[in-house]
C-alpha positions in Angstrom: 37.9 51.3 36.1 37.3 49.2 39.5 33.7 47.9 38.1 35.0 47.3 34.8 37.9 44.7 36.1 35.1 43.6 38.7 32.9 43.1 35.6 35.4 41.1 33.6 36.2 38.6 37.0 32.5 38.1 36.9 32.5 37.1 33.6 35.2 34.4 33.6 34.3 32.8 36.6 30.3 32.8 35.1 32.5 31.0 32.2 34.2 28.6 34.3 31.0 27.3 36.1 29.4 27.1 32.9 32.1 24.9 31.5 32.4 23.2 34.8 28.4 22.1 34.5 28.9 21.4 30.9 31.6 18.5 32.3 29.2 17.5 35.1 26.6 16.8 32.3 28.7 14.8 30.2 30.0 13.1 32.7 26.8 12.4 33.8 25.5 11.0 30.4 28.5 9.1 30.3 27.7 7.5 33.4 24.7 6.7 32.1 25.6 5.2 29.0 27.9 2.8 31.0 25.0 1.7 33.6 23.1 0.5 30.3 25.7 -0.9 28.4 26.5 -3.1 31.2 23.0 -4.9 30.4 23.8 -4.5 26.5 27.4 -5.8 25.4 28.7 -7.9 23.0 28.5 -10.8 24.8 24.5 -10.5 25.7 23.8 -8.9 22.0 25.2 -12.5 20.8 23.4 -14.5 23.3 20.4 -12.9 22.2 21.3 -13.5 18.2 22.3 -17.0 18.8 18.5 -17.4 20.8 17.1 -16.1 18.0 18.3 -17.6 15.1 18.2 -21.2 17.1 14.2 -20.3 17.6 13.7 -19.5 21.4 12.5 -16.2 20.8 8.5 -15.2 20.4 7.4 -12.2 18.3 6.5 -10.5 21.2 9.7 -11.0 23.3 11.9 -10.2 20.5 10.1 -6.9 19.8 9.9 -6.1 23.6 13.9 -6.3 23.6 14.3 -4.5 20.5 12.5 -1.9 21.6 14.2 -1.5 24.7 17.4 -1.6 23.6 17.0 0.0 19.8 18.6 3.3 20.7 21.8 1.3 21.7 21.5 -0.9 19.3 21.9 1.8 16.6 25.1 3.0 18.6 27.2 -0.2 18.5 26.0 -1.8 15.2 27.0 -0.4 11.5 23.7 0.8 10.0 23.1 -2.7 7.6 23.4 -4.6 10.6 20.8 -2.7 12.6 18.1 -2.6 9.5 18.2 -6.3 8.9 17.8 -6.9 12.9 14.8 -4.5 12.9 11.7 -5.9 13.1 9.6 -5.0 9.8 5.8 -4.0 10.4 3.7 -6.3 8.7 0.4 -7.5 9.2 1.5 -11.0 9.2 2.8 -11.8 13.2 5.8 -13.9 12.2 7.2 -12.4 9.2 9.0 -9.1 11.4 11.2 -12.4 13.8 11.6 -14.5 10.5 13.0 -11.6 9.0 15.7 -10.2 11.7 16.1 -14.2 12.2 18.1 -13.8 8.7 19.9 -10.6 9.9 20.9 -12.5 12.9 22.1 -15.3 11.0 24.7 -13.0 8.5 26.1 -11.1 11.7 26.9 -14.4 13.6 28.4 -16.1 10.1 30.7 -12.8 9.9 31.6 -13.1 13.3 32.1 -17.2 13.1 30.1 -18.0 15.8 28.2 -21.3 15.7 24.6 -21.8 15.7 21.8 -24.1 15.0 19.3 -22.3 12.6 15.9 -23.1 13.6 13.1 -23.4 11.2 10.4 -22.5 13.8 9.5 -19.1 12.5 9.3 -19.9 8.8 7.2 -22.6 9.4 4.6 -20.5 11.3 4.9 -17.5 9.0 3.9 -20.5 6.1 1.1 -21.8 8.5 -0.2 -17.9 9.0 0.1 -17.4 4.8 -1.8 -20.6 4.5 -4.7 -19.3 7.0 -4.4 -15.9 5.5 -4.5 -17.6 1.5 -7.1 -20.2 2.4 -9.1 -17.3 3.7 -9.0 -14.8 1.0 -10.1 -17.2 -1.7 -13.3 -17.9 0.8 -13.9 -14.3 1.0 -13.6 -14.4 -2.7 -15.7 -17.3 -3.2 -18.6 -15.7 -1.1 -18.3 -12.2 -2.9 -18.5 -13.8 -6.6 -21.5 -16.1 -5.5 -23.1 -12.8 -4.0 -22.4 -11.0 -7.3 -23.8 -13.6 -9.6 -26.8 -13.6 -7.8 -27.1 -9.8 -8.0 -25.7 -9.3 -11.4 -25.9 -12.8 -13.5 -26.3 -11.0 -16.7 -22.6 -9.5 -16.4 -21.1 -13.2 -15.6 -22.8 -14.2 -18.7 -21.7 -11.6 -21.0 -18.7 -10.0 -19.5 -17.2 -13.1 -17.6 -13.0 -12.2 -17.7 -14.1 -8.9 -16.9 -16.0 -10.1 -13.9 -14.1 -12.6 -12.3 -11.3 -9.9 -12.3 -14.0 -7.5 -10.6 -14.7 -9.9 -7.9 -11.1 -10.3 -6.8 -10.5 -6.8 -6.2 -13.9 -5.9 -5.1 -14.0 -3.4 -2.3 -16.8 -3.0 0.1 -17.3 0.3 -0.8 -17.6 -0.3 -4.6 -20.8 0.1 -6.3 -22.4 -2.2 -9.0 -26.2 -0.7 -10.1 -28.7 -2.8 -11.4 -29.3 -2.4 -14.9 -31.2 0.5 -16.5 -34.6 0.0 -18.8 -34.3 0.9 -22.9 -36.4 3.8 -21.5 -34.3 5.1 -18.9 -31.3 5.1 -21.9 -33.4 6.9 -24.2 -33.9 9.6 -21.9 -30.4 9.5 -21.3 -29.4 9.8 -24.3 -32.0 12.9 -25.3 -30.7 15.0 -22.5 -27.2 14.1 -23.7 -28.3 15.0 -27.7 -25.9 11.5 -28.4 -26.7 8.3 -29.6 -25.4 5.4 -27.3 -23.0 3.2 -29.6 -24.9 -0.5 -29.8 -22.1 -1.8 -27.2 -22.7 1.1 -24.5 -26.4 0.5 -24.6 -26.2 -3.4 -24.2 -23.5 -2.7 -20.9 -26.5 -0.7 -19.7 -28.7 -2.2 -19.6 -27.0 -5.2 -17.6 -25.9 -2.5 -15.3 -26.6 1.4 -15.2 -23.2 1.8 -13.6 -19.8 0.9 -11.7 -18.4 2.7 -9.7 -14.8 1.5 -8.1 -12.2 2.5 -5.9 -9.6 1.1 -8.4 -10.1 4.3 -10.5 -13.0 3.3 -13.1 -16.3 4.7 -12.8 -19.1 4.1 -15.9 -22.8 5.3 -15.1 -25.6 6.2 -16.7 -27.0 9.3 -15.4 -23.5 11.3 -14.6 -22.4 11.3 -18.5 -21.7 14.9 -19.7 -20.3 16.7 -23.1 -16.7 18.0 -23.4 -15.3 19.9 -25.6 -11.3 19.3 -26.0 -9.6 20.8 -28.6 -12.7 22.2 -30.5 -13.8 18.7 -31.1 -16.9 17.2 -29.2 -16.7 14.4 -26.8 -18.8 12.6 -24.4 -17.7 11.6 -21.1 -18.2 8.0 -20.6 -16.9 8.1 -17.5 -12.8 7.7 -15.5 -10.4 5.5 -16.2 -7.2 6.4 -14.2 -5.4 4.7 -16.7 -2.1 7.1 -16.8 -3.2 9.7 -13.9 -6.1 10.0 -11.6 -8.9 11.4 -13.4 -8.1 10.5 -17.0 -11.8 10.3 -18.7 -13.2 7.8 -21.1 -14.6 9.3 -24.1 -17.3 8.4 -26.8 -17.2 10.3 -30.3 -20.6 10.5 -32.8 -21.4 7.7 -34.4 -18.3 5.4 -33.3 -18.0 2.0 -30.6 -14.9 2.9 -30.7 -13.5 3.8 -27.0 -10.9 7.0 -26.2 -9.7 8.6 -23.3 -8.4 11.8 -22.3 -4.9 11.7 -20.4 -5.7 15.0 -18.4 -1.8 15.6 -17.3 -0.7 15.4 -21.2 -3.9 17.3 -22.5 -4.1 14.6 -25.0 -7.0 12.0 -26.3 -6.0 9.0 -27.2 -7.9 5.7 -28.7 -8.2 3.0 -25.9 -10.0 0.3 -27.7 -12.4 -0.3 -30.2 -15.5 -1.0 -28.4 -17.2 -1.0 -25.2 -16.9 -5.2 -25.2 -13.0 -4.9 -25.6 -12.7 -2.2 -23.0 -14.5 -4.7 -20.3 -13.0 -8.1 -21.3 -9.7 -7.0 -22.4 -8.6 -3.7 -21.0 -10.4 -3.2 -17.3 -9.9 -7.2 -16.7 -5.7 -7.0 -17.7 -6.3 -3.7 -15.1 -8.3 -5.2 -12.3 -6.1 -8.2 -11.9 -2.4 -5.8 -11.9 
């Protein structure tokens, strides 16, 4: 009886230094919290907003106080407020200060403070998009020049489909020179299928493309399918739909189809391998 009532003392006074630490901790947190809010009121967090929207603040300096102060930040604004004075990432190095210049600007209207709105960072983010615009179309300029010395047979009879090509060309991309009448004869006795008059003509300006935008056309990776007990053969991809969706030649037609792999369906495309290029893939390449 004595170590039971010695048991059940033991246990409330373990419960009153638990609760007692549990206060300590608070308190101690609390304590905290009031340390760093003396650095972060309402009076700095609106000295920093009026600095900001009246251009005094760099990228850099901006993002090194939002990151100190973020968690705090997210304490004493309402959630809009906070994602408008985030910085965005972007690759551009004034657009994240041009944007939380905005958010600055609606929380000191709603608060009817004055300011000065500075036009500093929009016209640097304009001067970085000019640099940035100015050059992309050299890039461009220098990858179509390289391509029509490469390829000038497919600027001559593909050109909408080409110019297209060269804007979105990737470095990893692939563009084969073309293939000889024998090498599509060949081709096309392995395959036991006559290339339409169309399909032969594109290869021989080029044996095959092969792009990261989802389209890949070449020669010597054609194969039969059968899809619903009717013979096709595989042209190549297209994610037109769904990645992996298959263009498709039937006997004896130019006309183009492709198989939409997530519907289990074939479906006409086009009516020849010309269309396909100049209307279809160039409309696609420039999206």
């Amino acid at each position: 009886m004595m170590l039971k009532k010695q048991s059940v003392k033991e246990n409330g006074e373990n419960q009153k230094t638990s609760s007692k630490q549990r206060n300590l901790i608070l308190m101690r947190d609390d304590l905290r919290r009031m340390v760093f809010m003396d650095d972060l009121n309402e009076k700095t967090i609106n000295e920093k907003l009026l600095s900001l929207v009246e251009g005094r603040e760099t990228p850099e300096s901006y993002q090194n106080w939002w990151l100190k102060h973020e968690h705090e930040l997210e304490k004493v604004l309402n959630r809009g407020e906070f994602l408008r004075l985030k910085p965005k990432d972007h690759d551009f190095l004034w657009v994240p200060i041009l944007t939380s210049q905005k958010g600055a600007i609606a929380i000191l209207e709603r608060k009817g403070l004055p300011f000065s709105k500075s036009n500093l960072y929009q016209e640097k983010y304009l001067e970085e998009l000019d640099v940035y615009c100015k050059g992309k179309k050299k890039r461009e300029q220098e990858k179509k020049k390289k391509v029509k010395e490469e390829h000038p047979n497919l600027f001559e009879h593909y050109p909408k489909f080409t110019n297209a090509l060269v804007k979105s060309l990737d470095e990893n991309d692939v563009i084969k020179q073309g293939a000889t009448q024998e090498e599509i004869r060949k081709a096309e006795e392995k395959l036991s299928f006559a290339f339409p008059e169309q399909v032969q003509r594109f290869f021989l300006i080029t044996s095959g493309i092969d792009l990261s935008t989802g389209i890949k056309v070449v020669l010597n990776e054609m194969f039969s399918m059968e899809i619903k007990e009717k013979q096709y053969l595989v042209l190549g991809e297209f994610w037109k739909e769904a990645d992996g969706d298959q263009l498709l030649l039937y006997h004896d037609e130019e006309t183009i189809w492709y198989y939409a792999h997530e519907q289990n369906k074939v479906k006409k495309l086009c009516n020849d391998m010309n269309e396909f290029l100049e209307k279809k893939l160039s409309r696609y390449l420039s999206r």
